[in-house]
ROMI-8946 format. One record per residue (C-alpha): residue number from 1; residue in one letter; x, y, z. Coordinates in steps of 0.1 Angstrom, whole numbers, plus 2048, in hexadecimal, padded with zeros to 3 digits. Each point is the difference from the previous one (the first is absolute). Layout:
   num   residu    xx    yy    zz
   NUM        A     X     Y     Z
...
This chain:
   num   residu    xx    yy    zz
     1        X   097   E63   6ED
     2        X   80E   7DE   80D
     3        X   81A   7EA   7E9
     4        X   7F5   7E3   7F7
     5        X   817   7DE   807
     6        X   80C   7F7   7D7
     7        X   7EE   81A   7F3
     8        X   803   806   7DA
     9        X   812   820   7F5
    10        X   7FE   813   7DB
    11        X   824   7F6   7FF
    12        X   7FB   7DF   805
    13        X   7EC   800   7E1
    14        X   81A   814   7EF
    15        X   7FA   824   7FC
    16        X   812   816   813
    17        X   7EF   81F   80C
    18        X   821   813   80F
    19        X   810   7F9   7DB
    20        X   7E1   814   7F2
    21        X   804   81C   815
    22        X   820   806   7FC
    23        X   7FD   800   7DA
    24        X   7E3   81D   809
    25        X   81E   811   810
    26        X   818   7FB   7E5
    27        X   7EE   809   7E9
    28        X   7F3   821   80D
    29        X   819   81B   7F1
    30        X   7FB   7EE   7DD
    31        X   7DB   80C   803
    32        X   80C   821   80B
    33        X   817   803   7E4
    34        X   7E0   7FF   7E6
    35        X   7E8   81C   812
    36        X   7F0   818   7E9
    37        X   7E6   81D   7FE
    38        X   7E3   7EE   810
    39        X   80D   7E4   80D
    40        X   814   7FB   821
    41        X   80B   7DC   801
    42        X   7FE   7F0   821
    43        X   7FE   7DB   805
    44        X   7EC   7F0   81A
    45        X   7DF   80E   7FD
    46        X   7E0   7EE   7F1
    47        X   801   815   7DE
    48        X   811   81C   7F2
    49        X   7EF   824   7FB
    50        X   804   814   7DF
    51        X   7FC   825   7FB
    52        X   7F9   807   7DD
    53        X   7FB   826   802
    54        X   822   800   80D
    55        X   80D   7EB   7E2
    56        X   7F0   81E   7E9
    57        X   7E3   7EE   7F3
    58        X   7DB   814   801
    59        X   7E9   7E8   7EC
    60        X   816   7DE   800
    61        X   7F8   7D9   7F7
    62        X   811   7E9   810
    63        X   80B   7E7   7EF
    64        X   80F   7D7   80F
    65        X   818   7E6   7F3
    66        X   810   7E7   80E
    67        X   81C   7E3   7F7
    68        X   81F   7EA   806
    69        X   81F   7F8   7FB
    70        X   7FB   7D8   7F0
    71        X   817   7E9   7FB
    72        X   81F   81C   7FF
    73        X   7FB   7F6   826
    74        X   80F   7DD   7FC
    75        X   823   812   7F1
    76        X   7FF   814   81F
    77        X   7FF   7E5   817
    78        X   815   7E7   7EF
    79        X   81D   81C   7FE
    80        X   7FA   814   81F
    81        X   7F7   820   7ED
    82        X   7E5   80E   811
    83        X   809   823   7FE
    84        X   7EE   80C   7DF
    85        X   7E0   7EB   7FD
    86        X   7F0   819   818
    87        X   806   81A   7E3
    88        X   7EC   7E7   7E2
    89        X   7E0   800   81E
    90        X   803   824   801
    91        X   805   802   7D5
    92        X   7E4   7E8   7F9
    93        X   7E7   812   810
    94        X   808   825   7FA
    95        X   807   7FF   7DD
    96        X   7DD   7F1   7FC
    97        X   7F5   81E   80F
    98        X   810   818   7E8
    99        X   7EF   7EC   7E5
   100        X   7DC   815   80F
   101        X   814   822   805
   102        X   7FE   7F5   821
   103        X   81F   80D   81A
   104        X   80A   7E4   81E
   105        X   7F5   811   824
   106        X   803   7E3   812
   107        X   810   7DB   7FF
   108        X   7F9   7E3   816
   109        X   80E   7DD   802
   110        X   7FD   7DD   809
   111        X   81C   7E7   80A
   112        X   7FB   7DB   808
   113        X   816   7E5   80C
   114        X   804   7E2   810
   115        X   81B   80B   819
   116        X   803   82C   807
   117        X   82B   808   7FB
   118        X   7FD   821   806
   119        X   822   808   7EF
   120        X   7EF   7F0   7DF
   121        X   7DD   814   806
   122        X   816   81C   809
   123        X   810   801   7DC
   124        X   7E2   7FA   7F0
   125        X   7EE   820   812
   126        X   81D   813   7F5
   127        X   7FA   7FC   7DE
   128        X   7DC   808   801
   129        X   809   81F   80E
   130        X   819   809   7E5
   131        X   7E5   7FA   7E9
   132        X   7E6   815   812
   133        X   81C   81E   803
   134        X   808   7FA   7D9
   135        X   7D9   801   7F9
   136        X   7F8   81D   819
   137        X   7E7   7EB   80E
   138        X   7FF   7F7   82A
   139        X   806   7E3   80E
   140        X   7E4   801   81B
   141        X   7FD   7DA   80C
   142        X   7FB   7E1   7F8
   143        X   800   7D8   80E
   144        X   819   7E4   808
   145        X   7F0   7DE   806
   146        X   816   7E7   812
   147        X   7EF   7DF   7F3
   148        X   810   7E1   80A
   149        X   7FA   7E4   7E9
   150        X   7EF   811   7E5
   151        X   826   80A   7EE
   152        X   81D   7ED   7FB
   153        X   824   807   814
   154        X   80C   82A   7F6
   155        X   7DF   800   7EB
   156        X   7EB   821   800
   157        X   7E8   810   7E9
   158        X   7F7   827   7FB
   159        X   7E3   811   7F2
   160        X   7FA   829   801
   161        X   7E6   815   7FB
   162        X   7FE   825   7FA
   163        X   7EE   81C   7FB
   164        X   7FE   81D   7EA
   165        X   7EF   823   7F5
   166        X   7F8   80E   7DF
   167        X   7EA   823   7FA
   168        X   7DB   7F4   7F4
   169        X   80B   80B   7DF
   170        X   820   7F3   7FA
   171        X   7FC   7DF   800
   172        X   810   7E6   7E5
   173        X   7FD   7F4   7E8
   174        X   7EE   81E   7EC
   175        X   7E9   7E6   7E9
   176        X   7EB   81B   7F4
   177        X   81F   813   7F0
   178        X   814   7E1   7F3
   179        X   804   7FD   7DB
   180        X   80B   7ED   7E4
   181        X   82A   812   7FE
   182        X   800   803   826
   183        X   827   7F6   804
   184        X   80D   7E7   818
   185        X   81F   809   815
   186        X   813   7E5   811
   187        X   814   806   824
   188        X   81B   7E8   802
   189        X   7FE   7E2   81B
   190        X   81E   7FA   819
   191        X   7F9   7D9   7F8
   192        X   7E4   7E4   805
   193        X   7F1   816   81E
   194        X   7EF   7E9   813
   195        X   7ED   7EB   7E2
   196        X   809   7DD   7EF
   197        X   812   7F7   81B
   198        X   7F2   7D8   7FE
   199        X   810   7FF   7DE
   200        X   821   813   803
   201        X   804   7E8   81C
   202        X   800   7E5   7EA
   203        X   813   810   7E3
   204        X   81C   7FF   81F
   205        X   7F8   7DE   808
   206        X   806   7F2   7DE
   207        X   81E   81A   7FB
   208        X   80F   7E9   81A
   209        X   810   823   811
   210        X   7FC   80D   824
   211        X   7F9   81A   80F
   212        X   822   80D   809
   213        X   80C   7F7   7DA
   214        X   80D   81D   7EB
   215        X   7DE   80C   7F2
   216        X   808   7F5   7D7
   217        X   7F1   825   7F7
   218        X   80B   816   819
   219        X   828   80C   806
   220        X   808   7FD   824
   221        X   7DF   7EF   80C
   222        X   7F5   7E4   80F
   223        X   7DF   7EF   7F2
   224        X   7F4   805   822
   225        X   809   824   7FE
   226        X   7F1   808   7E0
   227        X   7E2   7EF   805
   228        X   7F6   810   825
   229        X   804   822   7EA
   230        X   7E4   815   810
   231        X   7DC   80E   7EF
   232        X   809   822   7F2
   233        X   7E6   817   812
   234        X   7F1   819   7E6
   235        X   7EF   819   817
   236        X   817   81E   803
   237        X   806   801   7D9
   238        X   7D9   7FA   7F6
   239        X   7EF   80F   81B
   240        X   808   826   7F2
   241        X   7F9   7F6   7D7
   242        X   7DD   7F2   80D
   243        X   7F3   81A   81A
   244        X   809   81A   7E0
   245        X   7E7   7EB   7E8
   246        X   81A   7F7   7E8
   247        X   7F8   7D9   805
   248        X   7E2   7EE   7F6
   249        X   806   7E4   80C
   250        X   81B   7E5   80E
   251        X   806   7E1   806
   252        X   81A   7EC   817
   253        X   80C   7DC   7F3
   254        X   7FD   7EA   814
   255        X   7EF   7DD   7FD
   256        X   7F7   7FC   7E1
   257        X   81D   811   7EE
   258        X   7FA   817   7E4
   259        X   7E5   7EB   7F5
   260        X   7E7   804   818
   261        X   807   81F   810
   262        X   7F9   81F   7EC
   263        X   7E2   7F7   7F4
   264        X   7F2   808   824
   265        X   809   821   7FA
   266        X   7F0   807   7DB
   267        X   7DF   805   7F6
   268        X   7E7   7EA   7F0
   269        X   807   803   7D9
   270        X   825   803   805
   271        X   81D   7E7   801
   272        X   827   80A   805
   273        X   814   7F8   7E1
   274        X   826   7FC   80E
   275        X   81C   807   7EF
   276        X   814   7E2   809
   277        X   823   80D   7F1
   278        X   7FD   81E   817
   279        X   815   7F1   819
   280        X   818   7E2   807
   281        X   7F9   7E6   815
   282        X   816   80B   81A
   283        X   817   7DD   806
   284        X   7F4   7F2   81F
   285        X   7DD   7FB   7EE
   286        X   818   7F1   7E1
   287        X   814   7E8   81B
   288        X   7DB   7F6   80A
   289        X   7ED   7FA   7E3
   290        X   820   7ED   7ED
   291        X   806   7E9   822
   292        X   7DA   7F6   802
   293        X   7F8   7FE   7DA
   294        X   7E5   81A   80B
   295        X   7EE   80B   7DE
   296        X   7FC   826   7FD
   297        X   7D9   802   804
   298        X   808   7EB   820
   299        X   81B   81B   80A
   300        X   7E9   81B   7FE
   301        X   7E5   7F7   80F
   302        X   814   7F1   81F
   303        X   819   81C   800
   304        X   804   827   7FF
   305        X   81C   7FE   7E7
   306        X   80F   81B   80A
   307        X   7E0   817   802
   308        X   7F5   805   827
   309        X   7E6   81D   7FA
   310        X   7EE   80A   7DC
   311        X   7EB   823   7F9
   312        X   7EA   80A   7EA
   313        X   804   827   7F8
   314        X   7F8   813   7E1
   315        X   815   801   7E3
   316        X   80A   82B   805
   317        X   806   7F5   824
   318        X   81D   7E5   7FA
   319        X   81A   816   801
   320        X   7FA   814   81F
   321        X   7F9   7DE   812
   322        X   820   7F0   7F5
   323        X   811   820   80A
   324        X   7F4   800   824
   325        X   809   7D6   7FF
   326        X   81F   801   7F4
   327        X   80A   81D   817
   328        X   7EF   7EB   81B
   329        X   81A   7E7   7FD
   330        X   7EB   7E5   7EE
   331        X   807   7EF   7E1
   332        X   7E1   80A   7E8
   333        X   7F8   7FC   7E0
   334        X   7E4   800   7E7
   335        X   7F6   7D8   7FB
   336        X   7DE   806   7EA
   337        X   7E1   80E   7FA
   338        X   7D9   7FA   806
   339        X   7EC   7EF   7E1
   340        X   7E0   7FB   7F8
   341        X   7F6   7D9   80C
C-alpha cells in the first residue's frame, strides 16, 4: 500500500482512532468487574454471548429496555462531574426491568461526542460499571462514537440498553389477580433520578444560584452536589419479594411522575387512589416547586416526589413486604390502595 502525497487522515477530520482504543483498554477491568453466571464480559468482539442455563433459568422470557441519562448530562458537563451519570444509565434501564419481574443479565452502552477524552469516557464507564455491579447485571459491551461536528465542545450523550429474564410464569404485573384494596407501597427515591431535568434547570436558572452554591435544602452540599445524586437501583431489594409471588405488580417513576406511571402497571377497571399525606415532600422537591411557582399537579407529573419505585401487593402481604424493604435498607411505606375507576 503506497502513501499518497496530502492524503486525508481520520484525524484530520477529527476523530481519533488511537484515543478510542485506548479507552477499549481502560476500560477493560471495569467490564471485568461486572461478570456474572452466564456472562463473561470481554470487549472487542462483535456481540456478546449469554448462557441462561447457567444464570438458572429452564423456561425464560427475555425481556429489553433501553434509556438515558437527559438533560442531568448538561450538570455533568458544566461542573465536571462525570463520575455518577454512568450509574442513572445503568438505573433507568434496570429498574424498568424489575417493573416485568424481570432480573438485568446484561447491559450495554452508547457514548457519543464530538472530541473522545478518554479520562472523561473513562469516568463515565466507571460508573456504568458500578451500576451494573449494584444491579448484578454485566456490563458486556457497548459503543463510543467520535463525531466531529455533530456535538458541541465537552458535549457527549449516553443511551443503554439491557436485558433481562423472568420464569414464563412470573411475569408482572399479575392483571388477572389485581383487585379493588390491592395496597400500594412506595420505595423512597434518592432524588430527581434522571427525570425533569429541563425544568429543574430552569427552577436554578431563575433561583439565580450556581452550581457550586450551598444547595438551600441540603446541609453540606453543593447544588451541584445534590442534584448529580445518583438513581437508586432497586434490584437487589425487589428482585427476592417478586421471584416469591408476593408482588403483583410495580412500577418505576420516571417520566411522567406519579401521574402517569402506575397506571401501566394496573389493570383495566382499576385506578390507584394515593394517599398524598403518606409522605413529605422531601425538601429538594419543596426548594423546586416554591422557586419555579410549579403547581402540585405539575410536580407530580414531572417529578418522582420522592417515590422512585411503587408495588402493588395484596393487602395480607404488606407487612412481610415492608419487612424485607425496610430491612433491605430502603425507605418504604404504604402510599395507597387500588379503586374501582
Amino acid at each position: 500500500m503506497t502513501d499518497r502525497p496530502n492524503g486525508l487522515t481520520y484525524a484530520d477530520a477529527g476523530v481519533d482512532i488511537d484515543a478510542g482504543e485506548r479507552l477499549v483498554d481502560a476500560i477493560k477491568p471495569l467490564a471485568k468487574s461486572t461478570r456474572r453466571p452466564g456472562a463473561e464480559p470481554s470487549l472487542g468482539g462483535f456481540g456478546a454471548l449469554f448462557d441462561l442455563k447457567a444464570a438458572g433459568y429452564d423456561d425464560p422470557l427475555l425481556v429489553t429496555t433501553t434509556d438515558g441519562v437527559g438533560t442531568k448530562l448538561k450538570i455533568a458537563i458544566e461542573t465536571g462531574r462525570h463520575d455518577t451519570v454512568g450509574v442513572d444509565l445503568v438505573a433507568m434501564c434496570v429498574n424498568d426491568l424489575l417493573a416485568q419481574g424481570a432480573e438485568p443479565l446484561m447491559f450495554l452502552d452508547y457514548y457519543a461526542t464530538g472530541k473522545l477524552t478518554v479520562d472523561v469516557a473513562k469516568r463515565v464507564v466507571a460508573g456504568i460499571a458500578e451500576g451494573c455491579r449494584q444491579a448484578g447485571c454485566a456490563l458486556v459491551g457497548g459503543e463510543t462514537a467520535e463525531m466531529p461536528g455533530m456535538y458541541g465542545d465537552g458535549d457527549y450523550d449516553l443511551a443503554g440498553f439491557s436485558v433481562g429474564a423472568v420464569n414464563r410464569g412470573a411475569v408482572l404485573p399479575v392483571l388477572d389477580q389485581q383487585k379493588p384494596g390491592d395496597v400500594l407501597i412506595a420505595l423512597g427515591s434518592s432524588g430527581p433520578h434522571s427525570n425533569g431535568y429541563s425544568l429543574i434547570r430552569k427552577i436554578v436558572e431563575r433561583s439565580g444560584l450556581g452550581w457550586g452554591a450551598d444547595a438551600p435544602f441540603a446541609k453540606d452540599r453543593t447544588l451541584a452536589q445534590a442534584l448529580m445524586e445518583p438513581t437508586r437501583i432497586y434490584v437487589k431489594s425487589l428482585l427476592p419479594l417478586m421471584k416469591g409471588g408476593l408482588v403483583k405488580g410495580g412500577a418505576h417513576i420516571t417520566g411522567g411522575g406519579l401521574i402517569e406511571n402506575p397506571p401501566r402497571a394496573i389493570a383495566e377497571g382499576l385506578e390507584p387512589k394515593f394517599d398524598w399525606s403518606a409522605w413529605e415532600l422531601p425538601p429538594l422537591f419543596q426548594w423546586l416547586q416554591e422557586t419555579g411557582n410549579v403547581s402540585e399537579h405539575e410536580m407530580r407529573r414531572t417529578f418522582n416526589c420522592g417515590v422512585g419505585f411503587v408495588l402493588i401487593v395484596a393487602a395480607e402481604n404488606v407487612e412481610p413486604v415492608l419487612a424485607a424493604l425496610l430491612n433491605a435498607g430502603e425507605t418504604a411505606f404504604v402510599c395507597g390502595e387500588l379503586q374501582a375507576a
